[in-house]
N, C-alpha and C positions, 0 to 999 in steps of 0.2 A: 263341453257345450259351447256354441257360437254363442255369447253373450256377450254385451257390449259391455266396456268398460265405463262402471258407475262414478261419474267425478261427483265435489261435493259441488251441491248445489246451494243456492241459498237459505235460510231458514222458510218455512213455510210452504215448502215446495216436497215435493213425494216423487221417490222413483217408483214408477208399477206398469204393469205387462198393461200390452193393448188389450188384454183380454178382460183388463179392469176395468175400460175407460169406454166399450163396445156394446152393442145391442146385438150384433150380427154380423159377423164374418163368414163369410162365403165364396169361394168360387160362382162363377157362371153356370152355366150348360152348355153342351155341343148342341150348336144349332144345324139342320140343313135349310142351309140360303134359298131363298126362290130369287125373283127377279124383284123389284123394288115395289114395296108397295109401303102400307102406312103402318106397317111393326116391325121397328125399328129395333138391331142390337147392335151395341158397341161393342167392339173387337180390340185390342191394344195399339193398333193406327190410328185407333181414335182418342186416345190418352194422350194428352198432352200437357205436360205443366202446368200450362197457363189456361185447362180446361178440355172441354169434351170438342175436333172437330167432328162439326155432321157430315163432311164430304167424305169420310170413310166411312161411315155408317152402312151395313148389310141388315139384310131384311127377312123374314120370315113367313109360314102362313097363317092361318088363323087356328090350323089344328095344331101345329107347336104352342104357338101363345094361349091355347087355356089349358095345356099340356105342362108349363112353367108355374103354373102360380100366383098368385096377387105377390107372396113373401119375396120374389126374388122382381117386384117390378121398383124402380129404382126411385130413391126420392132425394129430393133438395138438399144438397147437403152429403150425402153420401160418398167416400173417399172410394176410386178406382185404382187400383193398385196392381198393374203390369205382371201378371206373376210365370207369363213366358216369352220366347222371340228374343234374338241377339238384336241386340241396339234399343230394344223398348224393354226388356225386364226389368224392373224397380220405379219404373217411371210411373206418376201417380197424378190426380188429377181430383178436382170437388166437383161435382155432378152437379150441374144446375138444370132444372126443367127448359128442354129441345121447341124451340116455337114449334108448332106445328104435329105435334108431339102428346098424344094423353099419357102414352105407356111405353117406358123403353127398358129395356133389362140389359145384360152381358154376360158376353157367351163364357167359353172355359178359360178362355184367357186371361182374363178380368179377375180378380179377385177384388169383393166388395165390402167395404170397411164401415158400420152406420155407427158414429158416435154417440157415447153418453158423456156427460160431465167433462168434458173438456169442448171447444169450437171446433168443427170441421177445420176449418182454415190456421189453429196453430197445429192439430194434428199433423197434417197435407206439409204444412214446413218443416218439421220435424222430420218427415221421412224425406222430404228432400235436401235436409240437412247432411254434410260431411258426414257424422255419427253413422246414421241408416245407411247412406249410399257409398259407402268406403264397406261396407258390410254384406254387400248384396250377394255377391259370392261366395259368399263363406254361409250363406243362407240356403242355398238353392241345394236342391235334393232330388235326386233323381238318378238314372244312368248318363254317361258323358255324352250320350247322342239325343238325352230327352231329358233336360235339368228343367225345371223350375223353380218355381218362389214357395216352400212349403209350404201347407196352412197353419202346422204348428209352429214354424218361425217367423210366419204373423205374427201368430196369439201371442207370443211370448217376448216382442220385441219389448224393450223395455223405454220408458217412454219416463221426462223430467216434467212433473205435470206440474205447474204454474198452479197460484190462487186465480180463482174465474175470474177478479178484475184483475190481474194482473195478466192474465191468458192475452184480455180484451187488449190493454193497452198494447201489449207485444204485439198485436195481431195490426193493430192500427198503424204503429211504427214502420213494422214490416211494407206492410201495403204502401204507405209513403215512399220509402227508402227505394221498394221495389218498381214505383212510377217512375221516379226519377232515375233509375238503372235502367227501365223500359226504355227511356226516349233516349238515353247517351248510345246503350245499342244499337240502334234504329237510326241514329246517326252515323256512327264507327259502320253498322251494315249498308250503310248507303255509298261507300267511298269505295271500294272495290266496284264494282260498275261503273263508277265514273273515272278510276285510274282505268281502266279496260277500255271505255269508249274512249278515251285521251289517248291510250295505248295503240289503238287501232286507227286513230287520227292521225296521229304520227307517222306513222308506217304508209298511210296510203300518199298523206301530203311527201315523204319521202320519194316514193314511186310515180310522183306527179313530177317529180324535179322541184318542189316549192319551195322545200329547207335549203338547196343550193343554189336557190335565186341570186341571190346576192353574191355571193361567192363567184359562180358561171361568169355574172358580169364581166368582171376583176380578169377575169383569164385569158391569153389570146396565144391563138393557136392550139387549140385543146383537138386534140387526134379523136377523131368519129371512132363509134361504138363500133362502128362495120370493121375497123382495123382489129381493134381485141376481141371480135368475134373471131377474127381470122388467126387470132394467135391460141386464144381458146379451145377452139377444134383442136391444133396442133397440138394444144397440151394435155387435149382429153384423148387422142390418140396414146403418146407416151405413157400418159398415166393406165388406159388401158393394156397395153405391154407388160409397164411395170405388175399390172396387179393379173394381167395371164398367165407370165412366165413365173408368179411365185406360186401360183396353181399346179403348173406343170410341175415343178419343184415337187412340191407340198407331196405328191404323187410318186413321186420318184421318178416321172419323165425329163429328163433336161434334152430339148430340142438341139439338135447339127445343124440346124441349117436356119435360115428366116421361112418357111413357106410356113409354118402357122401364124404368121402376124396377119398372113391373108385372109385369114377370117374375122380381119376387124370388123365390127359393124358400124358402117360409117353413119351418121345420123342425116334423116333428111333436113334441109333446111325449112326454119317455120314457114310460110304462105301468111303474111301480117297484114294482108291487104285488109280482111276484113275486123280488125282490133284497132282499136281509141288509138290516133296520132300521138305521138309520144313526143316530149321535147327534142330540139333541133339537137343533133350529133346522133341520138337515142336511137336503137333498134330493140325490135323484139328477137326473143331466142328461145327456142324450148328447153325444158329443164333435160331433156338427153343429150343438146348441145353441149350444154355448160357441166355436164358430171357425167358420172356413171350410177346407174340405180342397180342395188344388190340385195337380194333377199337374202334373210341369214338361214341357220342349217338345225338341224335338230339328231340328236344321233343316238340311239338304244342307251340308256347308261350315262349318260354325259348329267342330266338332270340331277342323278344322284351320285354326282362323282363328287369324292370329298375335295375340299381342298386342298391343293399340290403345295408342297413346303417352299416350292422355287415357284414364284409368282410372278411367271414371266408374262402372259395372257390373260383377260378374264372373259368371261363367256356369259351373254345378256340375257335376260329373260326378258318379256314385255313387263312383267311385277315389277322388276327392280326398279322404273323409273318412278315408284311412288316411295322411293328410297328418302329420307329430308336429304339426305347428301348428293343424291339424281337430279337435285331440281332443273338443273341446268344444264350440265354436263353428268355421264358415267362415268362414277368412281369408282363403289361401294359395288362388289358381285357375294356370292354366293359358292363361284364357281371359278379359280385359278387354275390354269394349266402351264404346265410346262410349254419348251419349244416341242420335245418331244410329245408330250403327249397331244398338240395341237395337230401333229401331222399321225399320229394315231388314228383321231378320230377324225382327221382327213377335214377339217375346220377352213375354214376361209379367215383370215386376216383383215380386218379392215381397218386404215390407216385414221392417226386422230384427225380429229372435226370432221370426221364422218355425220351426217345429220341420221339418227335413225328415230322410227315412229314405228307404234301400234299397225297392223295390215291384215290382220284377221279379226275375230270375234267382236265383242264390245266393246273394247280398250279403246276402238277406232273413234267411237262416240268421246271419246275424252279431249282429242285434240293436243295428246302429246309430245312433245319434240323435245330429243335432246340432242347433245352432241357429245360423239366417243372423247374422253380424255387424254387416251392415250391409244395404241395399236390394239386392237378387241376382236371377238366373234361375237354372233347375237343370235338370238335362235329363228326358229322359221317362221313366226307370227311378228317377226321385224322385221321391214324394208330398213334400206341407209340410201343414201346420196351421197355421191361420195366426189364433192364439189370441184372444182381446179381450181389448184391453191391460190392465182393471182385474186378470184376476186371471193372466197370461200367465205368470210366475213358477211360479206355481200348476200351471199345465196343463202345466209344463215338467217337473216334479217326480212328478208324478202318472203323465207317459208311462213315466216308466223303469220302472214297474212291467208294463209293456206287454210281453209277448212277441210280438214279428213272427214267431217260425215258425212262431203256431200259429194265425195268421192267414191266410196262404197259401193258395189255392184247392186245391192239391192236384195240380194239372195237371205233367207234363210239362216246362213252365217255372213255376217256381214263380212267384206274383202276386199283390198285394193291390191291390184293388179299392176305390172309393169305400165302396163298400156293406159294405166289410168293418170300416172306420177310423168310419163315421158314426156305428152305433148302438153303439160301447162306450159302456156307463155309466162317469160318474167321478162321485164322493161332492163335491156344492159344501158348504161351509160358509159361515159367514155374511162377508160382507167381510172385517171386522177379523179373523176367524179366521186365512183364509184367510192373508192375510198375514205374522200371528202361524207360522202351519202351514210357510211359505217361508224365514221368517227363519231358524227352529229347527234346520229339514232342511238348509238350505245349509249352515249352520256345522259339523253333524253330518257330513254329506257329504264336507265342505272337508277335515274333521280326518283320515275315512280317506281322501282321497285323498293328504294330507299321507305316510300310512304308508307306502301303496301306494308312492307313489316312494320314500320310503326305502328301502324292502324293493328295490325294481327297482334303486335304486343297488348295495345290498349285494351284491344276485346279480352286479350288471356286475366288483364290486370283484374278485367270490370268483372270478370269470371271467378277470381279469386276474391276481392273484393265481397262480391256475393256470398260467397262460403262463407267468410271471416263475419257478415255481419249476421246467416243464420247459427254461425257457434255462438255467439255472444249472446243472442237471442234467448239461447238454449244454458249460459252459463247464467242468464242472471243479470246481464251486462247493459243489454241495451236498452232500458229504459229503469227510473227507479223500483224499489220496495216500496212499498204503504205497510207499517206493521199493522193499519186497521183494517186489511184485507182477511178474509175468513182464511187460515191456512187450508192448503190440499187434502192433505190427510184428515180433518174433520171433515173436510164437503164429500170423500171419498166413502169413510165411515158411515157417514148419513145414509149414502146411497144404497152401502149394503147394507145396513141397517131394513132400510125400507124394501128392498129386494130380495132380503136373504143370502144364502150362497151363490153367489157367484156362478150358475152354471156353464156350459159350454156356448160359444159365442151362437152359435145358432139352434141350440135346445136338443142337439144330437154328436153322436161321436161319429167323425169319421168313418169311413169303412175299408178296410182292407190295410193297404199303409198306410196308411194316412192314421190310422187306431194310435199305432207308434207313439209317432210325431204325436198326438193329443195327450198320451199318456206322460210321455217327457212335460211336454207344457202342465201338466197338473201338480209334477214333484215340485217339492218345497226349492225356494231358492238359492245358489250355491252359498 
């Protein structure tokens, strides 16, 4: 059985099932939604920690609602406890009465917790204590394509029930400790936005020429942008060469003669007449002047080809760049190939600091950019750019000010197109600017992302932190004993005394599987 491991607690404290300490445990019901009106249920979008949101609230009509019951309308106090949905099951929340609001229930999602003889609120931290939610999976029951939270490993969770003033003080502590964790949050969540608008600052005062103000001064005789446009062409010609003839290769064609290079496509020049004046030497240039843009490939088989022993290739998914090790550049694949088997599957080669991004589906909404770290393929829902080398740094720098969502066709499946990536303009400067322009931004870059994980450490600390102080909670620890507190096991006795046995948390058994699970919860304990 999934049972939790009973440490010892302090004197006067009792371990015993939820089933001891409950009026009522129950799922929801399947509701059918109408459109919004004044009967209200809450669904597991609406659980949250720190309480019920009403902006996920769906609604019902009035022949469901007296179809439900008075027993299943929801009161003060009452624990909502997640018991389906990836990313919300075990999540759990104290119901407090909705302004606006006489009567609100929860659908099947919801499973509803009313307590006796202990507070709602030390319950509610108890299951979102380590203990319960290190446990949540080894709870859930069901087939692998429809798990839930059962109702008999509800009933039978085992719970360190505190004397009632001792519940209280823990509950009081708690609430403290947990304000004070509220606002350091809320701080640490506030500095991401502000490193991002910093970040985006930087980047545009970069492409104003601002950061090489001073610098520009100091310089004399600085060669015009229009000269390393003119070399840039010429490098984006060879580099397309180089990257046709390894095509032809790849094929097994090797060309006699030059009359395929005649099918370069030479790119138009931008028309900058109508774009913001750029500082003196500065021209504008389209991003098919300055690179080559290359969609990557996709081939029968390749997705579930293992990996090759000789790791000479890897081969990208759009996924992989949520890799921790992708954050920046591609390391980490999936997918290695030989040389052979790259000209197998008839693969295109893309050279390192290739820039590639999301170009099909939703990924595009994320706004991700990396760069190849080494010679790579990448599949067919990835564009690359594929920059010339003199000013590559540069054009690396320049994209993050790029938004991909508002690049997107607009269709049905979202997409970006050759024709969408070619003609953005980006502001060239002269060489040595340039340069000057990559050194400044990296280091500026470097510094907030320096923050950025500090800040991401502090939140994991105040994360843990939190854990550590509801174990302590739970051990006994964080605040004194009174021996002249009534122990648990007398106030528990009491209870059943005055009740009887114990029956089933809602005055019925289950039906169907669910019989099971209630039957397990009723045998004696290991």
């Amino acid at each position: 059985m999934n049972r939790p491991v009973e440490y010892l607690v302090p004197p006067g404290w009792n371990w015993s099932a939820i089933e001891t300490v409950t009026s009522y445990v129950q799922r929801g019901k399947s509701p059918k939604y109408t459109g919004r009106s004044s009967l209200p249920v809450i669904n597991q979008r609406c659980v949250r920690w720190h309480g019920v949101e009403a902006k996920h609230l769906k609604f019902i009509d009035q022949s469901q609602w007296e179809a439900w019951g008075p027993e299943r309308t929801l009161r003060d106090g009452d624990i909502l406890w997640n018991s389906t949905g990836t990313g919300t099951i075990g999540r759990a929340a104290i119901y407090r009465p909705l302004p606006g609001f006489e009567r609100v229930v929860a659908d099947s999602h919801v499973t509803v917790i009313r307590v006796k003889n202990v507070l709602p609120e030390y319950l509610h931290a108890w299951i979102r204590s380590p203990c319960v939610q290190a446990r949540i999976d080894a709870m859930q029951v069901g087939s692998t394509n429809q798990v839930e939270l059962g109702r008999g490993e509800v009933l039978r969770t085992r719970v360190p029930v505190a004397p009632a003033n001792e519940q209280r003080r823990i509950v009081a502590k708690l609430e403290a400790l947990q304000e004070r964790s509220r606002r350091a949050r809320e701080a640490l969540d506030a500095v991401p936005p502000l490193l991002e608008k910093l970040r985006r600052s930087i980047l545009a005062a970069a492409f104003r020429g601002d950061l090489t103000k001073d610098w520009r001064a100091k310089q004399k005789n600085i060669e015009p942008a229009t000269e390393l446009l003119q070399r840039i062409r010429a490098e984006r010609r060879e580099k397309w060469e180089a990257t046709e003839l390894a095509k032809l290769k790849s094929k097994g064609r090797i060309p006699t003669d030059d009359r395929w290079k005649a099918k370069y496509p030479e790119p138009d020049p931008l028309d900058g007449a109508s774009l913001p004046a750029l500082t003196g030497g500065w021209c504008w240039a389209s991003v098919e002047e300055i690179g080559l843009i290359e969609s990557g490939q996709t081939t029968d088989g390749l997705a579930e080809h293992p990996s090759s022993g000789q790791k000479d290739v890897p081969w990208f998914r759009v996924g992989d760049m949520n890799h921790p090790e992708n954050q920046v550049v591609m390391r980490v694949s999936d997918v290695w190939l030989s040389e052979s088997e790259v000209r197998r599957f008839g693969l295109h080669v893309r050279p390192e600091g290739t820039i590639v991004f999301p170009k099909r589906g939703g990924a595009i909404a994320t706004n991700k950019k990396r760069r190849l770290a080494q010679p790579s393929a990448y599949d067919l829902n990835t564009m690359g750019i594929i920059p010339i080398d003199s000013i590559a740094t540069y054009v690396w720098i320049w994209f993050q000010l790029v938004d991909l969502g508002k690049l997107n066709t607009g269709t049905a499946v979202p997409q970006i197109n050759h024709g969408d990536i070619a003609p953005l303009a980006i502001p060239i400067p002269p060489t040595a600017e340039a340069s000057r322009i990559a050194e400044v931004v990296t280091d500026k870059l470097n510094v907030l992302r320096n923050i950025g994980e500090l800040v991401a450490g502090q939140t994991a600390q105040l994360q843990q932190l939190n854990r550590a102080v509801l174990a302590k909670a739970f051990r006994g620890e964080l605040v004194p004993q009174d021996p002249n507190d009534e122990p648990a096991e007398t106030m528990l006795a009491r209870a059943r005394s005055t009740n009887g046995s114990t029956p089933p948390a809602n005055g019925s058994r289950p039906k169907g599987g669910r019989a099971r699970a209630a039957k397990r919860a009723e045998q004696p304990n290991d």
